[in-house]
TILUM-404695 format. One record per residue (C-alpha): x, y, z. Coordinates in steps of 0.05 Angstrom, whole numbers, padded with zeros to 5 digits, always signed. Layout:
N
XYZ
...
//
This chain:
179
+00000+00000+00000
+00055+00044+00018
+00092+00034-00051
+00028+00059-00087
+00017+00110-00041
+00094+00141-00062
+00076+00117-00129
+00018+00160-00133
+00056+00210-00094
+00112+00218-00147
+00048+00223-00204
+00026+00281-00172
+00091+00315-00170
+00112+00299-00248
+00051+00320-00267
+00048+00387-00235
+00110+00405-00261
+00100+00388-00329
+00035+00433-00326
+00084+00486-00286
+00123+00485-00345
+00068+00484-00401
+00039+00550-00365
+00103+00578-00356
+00119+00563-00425
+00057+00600-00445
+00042+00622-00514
+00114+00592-00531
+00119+00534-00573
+00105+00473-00531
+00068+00513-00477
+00009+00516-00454
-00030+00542-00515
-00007+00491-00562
-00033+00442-00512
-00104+00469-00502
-00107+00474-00587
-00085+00405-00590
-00136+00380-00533
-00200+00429-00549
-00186+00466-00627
-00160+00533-00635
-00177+00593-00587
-00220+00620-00637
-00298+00601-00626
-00319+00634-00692
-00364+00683-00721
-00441+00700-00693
-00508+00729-00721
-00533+00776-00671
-00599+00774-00693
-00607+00700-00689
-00560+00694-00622
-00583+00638-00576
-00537+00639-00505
-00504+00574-00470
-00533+00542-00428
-00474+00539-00388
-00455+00612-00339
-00388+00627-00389
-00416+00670-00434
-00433+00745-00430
-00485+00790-00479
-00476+00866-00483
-00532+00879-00541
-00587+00935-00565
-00657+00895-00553
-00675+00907-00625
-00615+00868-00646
-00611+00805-00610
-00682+00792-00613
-00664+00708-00597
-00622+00720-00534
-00629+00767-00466
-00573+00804-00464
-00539+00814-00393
-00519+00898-00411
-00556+00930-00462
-00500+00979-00492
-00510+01059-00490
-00515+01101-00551
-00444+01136-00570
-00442+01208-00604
-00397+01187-00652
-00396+01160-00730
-00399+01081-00727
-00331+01087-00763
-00298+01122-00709
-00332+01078-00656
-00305+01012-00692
-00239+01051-00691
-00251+01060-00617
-00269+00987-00591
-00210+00973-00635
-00167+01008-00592
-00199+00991-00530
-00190+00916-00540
-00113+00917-00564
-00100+00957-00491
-00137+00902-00456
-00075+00843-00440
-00071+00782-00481
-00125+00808-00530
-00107+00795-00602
-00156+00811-00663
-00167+00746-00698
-00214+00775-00750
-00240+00838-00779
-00288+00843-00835
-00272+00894-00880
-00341+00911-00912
-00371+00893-00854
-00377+00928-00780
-00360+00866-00745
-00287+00847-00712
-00262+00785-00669
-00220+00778-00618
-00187+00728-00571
-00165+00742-00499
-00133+00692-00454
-00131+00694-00380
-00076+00716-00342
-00040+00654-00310
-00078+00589-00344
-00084+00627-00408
-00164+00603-00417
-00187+00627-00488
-00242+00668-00495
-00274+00686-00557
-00300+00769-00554
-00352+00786-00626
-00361+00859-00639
-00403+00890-00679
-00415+00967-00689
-00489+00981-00700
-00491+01055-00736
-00558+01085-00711
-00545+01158-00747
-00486+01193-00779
-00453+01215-00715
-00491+01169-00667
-00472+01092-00664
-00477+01031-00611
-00437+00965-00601
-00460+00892-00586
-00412+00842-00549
-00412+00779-00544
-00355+00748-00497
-00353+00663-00490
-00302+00617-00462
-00280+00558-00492
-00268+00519-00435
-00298+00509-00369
-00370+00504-00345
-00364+00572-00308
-00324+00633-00329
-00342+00663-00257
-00355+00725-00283
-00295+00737-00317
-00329+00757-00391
-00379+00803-00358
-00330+00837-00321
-00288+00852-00394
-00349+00877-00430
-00364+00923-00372
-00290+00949-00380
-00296+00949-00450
-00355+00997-00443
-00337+01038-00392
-00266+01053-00435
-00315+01052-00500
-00361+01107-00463
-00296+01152-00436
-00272+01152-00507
-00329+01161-00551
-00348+01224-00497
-00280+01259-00503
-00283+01253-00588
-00359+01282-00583
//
């Protein structure tokens, strides 16, 4: 009993380093990363219709959306409306998302008013997938919906609330000081 007790023991210990390493090894080759995209797919959840949006079932997901838009889902924030063109608002959430750490733009749509990101969390580097899109409401007046998911876990505890309230709060501070 003993020997499988140390046995066990010594388990523990290899594996806890190796995952000490993958984490420190991060977005490295052979860290972390590579793991969870060889475990779970890439980062990158893909694109979503706003309109036709249905939420998880699962608490990892967060909705920042104008009730006209996302007519299939409740969002948790509905977004205010900014005094500025939708241009300069995408321009804006653009800017907003590249300050926020270990956010990355995955994809933008050119013709489109919709952009994608990916953020990670700070120590286990969870992916989480952040849609924007910039709903122009007049020529100098424009709104945002937000859709934040994680790819792993059954609960993000709050995590992808709490970024699209900073999002909007820095959105907000922004669009008021170009009005």
């Amino acid at each position: 009993m003993r020997a499988v007790l140390r046995l066990l023991g010594a388990l523990v210990v290899v594996a806890g380093a190796g995952l000490a390493v993958l984490i420190w090894r991060g977005s490295e080759p052979g860290g972390i990363d590579d793991l969870y995209h060889a475990v779970v797919g890439g980062p990158d959840l893909g694109p979503v219709t706003f309109e036709t949006l249905v939420r998880r079932s699962r608490p990892n997901d967060a909705l920042a959306c104008p009730a006209d838009l996302c007519r299939s889902a409740r969002p948790d924030i509905v977004p205010p409306l900014y005094p500025v063109s939708a241009e300069r608002l995408r321009e804006i959430v653009a800017d907003v998302a590249r300050q926020d750490p270990e956010t990355q733009i995955v994809f933008s749509a050119r013709w489109e008013e919709q952009d994608r990101y990916v953020a990670r969390t700070r120590l286990m580097r969870f992916p989480d997938t952040i849609n924007v899109r910039v709903v122009p409401v007049a020529a100098d007046a424009a709104t945002v919906a937000i859709y934040s998911r994680s790819q792993l876990g059954y609960s993000d505890w709050g995590v992808n609330r709490k970024r699209i309230e900073r999002w909007l709060d820095a959105i907000a501070a922004r669009a008021g000081r170009d009005a």
